[in-house]
N, C-alpha and C positions, 0 to 999 in steps of 0.2 A: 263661562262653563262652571259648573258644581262639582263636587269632586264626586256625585255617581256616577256621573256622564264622563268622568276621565276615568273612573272604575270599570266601566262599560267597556272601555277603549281599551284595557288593557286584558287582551284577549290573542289567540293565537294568531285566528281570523285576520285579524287587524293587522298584526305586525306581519304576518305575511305578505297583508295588502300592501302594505309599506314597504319590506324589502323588494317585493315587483315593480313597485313607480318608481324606486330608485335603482331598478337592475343591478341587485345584489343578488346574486345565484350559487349562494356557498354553504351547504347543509350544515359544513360545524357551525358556522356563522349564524347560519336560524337558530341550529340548537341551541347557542348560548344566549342568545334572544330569548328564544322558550320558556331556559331554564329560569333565567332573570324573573320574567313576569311571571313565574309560578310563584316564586318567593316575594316578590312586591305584595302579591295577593292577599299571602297568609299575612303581611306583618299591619297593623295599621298604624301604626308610626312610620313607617315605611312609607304606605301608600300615602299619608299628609304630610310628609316632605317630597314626595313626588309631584305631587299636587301643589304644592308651595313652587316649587323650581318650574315645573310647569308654566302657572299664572305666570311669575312672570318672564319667560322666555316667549310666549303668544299673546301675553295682555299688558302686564305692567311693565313695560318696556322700559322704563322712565327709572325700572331698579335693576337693570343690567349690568349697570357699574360696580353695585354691590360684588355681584357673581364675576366677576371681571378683574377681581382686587383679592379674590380668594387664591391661594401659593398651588391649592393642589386640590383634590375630589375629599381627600381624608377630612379638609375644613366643612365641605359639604355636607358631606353622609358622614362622618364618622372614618375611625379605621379600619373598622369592618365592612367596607361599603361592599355592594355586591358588584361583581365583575359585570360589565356590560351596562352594567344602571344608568350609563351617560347617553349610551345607545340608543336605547328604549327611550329615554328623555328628548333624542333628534327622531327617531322615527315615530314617535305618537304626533305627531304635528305635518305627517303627511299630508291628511286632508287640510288641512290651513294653508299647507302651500299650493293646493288645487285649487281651492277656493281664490286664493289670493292671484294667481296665474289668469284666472278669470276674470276677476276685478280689473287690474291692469291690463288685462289684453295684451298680453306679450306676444311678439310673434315667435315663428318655431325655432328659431336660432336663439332667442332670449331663454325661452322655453327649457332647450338640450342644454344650453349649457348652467342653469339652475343646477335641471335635475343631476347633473353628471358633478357640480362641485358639491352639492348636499353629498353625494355616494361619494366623495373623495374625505370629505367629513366624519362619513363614516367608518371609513374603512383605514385610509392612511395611517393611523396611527395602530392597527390591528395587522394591519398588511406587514407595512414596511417598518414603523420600529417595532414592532412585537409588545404593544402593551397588553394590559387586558382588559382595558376600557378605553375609550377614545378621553384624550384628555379636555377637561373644561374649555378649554380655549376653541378647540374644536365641536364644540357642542353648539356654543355662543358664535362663532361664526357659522357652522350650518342654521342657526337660526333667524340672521340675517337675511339667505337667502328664505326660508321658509315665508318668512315676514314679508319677505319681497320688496325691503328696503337698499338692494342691491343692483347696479344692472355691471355687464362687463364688455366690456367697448373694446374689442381689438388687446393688444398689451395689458391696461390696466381696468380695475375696476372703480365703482362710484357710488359712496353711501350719499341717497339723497336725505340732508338734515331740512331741518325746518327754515336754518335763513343762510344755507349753508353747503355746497359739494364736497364730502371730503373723499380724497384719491387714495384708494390701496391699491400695492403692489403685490399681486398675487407670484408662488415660486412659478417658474415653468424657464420661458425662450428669455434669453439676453435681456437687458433693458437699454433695447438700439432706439437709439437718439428720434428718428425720423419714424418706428414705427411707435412711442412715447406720443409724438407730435402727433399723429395723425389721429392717433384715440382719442387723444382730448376732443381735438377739433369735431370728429367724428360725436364723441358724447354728448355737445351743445345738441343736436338735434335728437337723439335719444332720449335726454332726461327731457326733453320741452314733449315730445311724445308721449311720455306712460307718466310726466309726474306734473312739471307748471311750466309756463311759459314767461317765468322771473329769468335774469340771467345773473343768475347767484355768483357770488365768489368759491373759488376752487380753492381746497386746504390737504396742505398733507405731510402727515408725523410720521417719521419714518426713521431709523437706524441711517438708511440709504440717505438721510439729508445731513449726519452726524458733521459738526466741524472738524471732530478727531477722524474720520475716517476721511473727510478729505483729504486731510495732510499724506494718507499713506496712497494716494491716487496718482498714476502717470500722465500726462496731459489729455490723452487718448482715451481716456477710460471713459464708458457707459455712465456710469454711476454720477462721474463728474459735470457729463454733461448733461444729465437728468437735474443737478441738483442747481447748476445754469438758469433756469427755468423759474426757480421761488426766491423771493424775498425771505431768508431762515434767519429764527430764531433758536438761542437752546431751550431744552427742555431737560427735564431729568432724563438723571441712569437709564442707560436703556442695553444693559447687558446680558439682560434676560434673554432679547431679542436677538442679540448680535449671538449667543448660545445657540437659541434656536434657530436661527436660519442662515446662518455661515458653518455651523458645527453639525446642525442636526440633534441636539442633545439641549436637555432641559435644563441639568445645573453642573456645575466643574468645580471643586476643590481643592484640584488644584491645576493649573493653566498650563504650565508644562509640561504634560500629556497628550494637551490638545494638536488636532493632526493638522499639517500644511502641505495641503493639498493645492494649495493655488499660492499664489502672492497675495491675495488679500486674509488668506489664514494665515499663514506666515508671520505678517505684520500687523495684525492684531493680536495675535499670540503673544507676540514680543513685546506689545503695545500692555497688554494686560499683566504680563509678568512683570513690569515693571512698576506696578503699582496705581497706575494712569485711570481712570474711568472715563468710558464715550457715552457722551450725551445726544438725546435723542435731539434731530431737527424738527421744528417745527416751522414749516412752508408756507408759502400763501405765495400762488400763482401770478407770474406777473408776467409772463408771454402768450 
């Protein structure tokens, strides 16, 4: 794509089109859609770094990791970025993921639950912590799905790589042992349906494989026995992660604030105040 054809696209029309396939029905919500790409319009430094972060979240995939290693939107656009600018960045890629839907031939259960995790992408971080932009992270994974490098099999989901399955753990239900098992099992015939009929090895980097969090697990635990399952290696720091999706919150300065709502907040809390770092597990499937 040329950056006229992505000027084309940045029109009312279009992100309308876009909040509708993603069943987004919230008028402030358009509005500040609106408001965004009236100001992308006028700036044209603006629109060629839209168009830059564009390319490669729909082409040059290959420099994701660039945008992946950035702390916050400020490194992106500046400090001035404009509210909603990540938004616009996930919804102009609507038609990419129709097109792509097509390609693969998903069926209508692969289908619903694309379209419904792109609109959790968009919204979650608007909805529920109150940002005013969805953060990078959440950009970069609604892009995944756009890309249609994702399928979601029961519990967990499956980036298909090139010589490679790697398993994410999406938030939602428990991570119970037997419905763990049956996903996988269940995704060998999935991914040989919309992607190859190789029988890859399955990988997966997760907080949830942490040796430090093992140690604070009771025998009984989900997690423990998810983590049963891989051959783990360490990895680096991964307290970014254990912030966000044990806490809900992006950074902490200090630990003893942080809220123990369960026993596993509790004892990481305590784990953290003491100076300790949890390093990330890295998996490879061996049941």
């Amino acid at each position: 794509m040329q950056l006229t054809e992505l000027i084309d696209k940045i029109s009312e029309n279009y992100i309308k089109a876009s909040l509708n396939f993603y069943d987004i029905k919230n008028s402030i919500y358009e509005e500040r859609c609106i408001d965004t790409i009236n100001l992308i319009k006028e700036s044209e430094n603006l629109r060629n770094k839209v168009f830059e972060v564009y390319d490669i979240l729909y082409n040059k995939h290959e420099k994701m990791d660039e945008l992946w290693n950035l702390h916050s939107i400020n490194d992106l656009f500046g400090n001035n970025y404009l509210p909603f600018i990540t938004n616009i960045l996930l919804l102009l890629g609507f038609e990419i993921h129709k097109n792509n839907i097509n390609k693969y031939q998903f069926d209508k259960n692969q289908v619903d639950i694309h379209k419904q995790r792109v609109k959790e992408c968009l919204t979650n971080d608007i909805y529920d912590r109150k940002y005013e932009t969805i953060r990078i992270s959440q950009m970069l994974w609604g892009s995944y799905f756009i890309n249609c490098k994702l399928l979601e099999v029961g519990r967990l989901q499956y980036e298909y790589c090139e010589n490679y399955i790697k398993i994410h753990i999406p938030n939602g239900a428990k991570l119970n042992y037997n419905d763990v098992i049956k996903s996988i099992e269940n995704s060998k015939r999935e991914i040989k349906k919309y992607y190859t009929n190789n029988n890859l090895a399955y990988y997966c980097d997760s907080w949830l494989l942490s040796k430090q969090i093992k140690g604070m697990l009771n025998q009984n635990s989900n997690i423990l026995k998810f983590q049963s399952i891989f051959e783990i290696e360490e990895g680096q720091s991964c307290i970014k992660d254990i912030l966000n999706f044990v806490y809900k919150i992006d950074n902490c300065d200090d630990y003893k604030i942080l809220p123990e709502n369960s026993s596993l907040q509790k004892n990481i809390k305590q784990y953290l105040i003491s100076g300790k770092d949890i390093k990330l597990g890295k998996g490879k499937l061996i049941k």
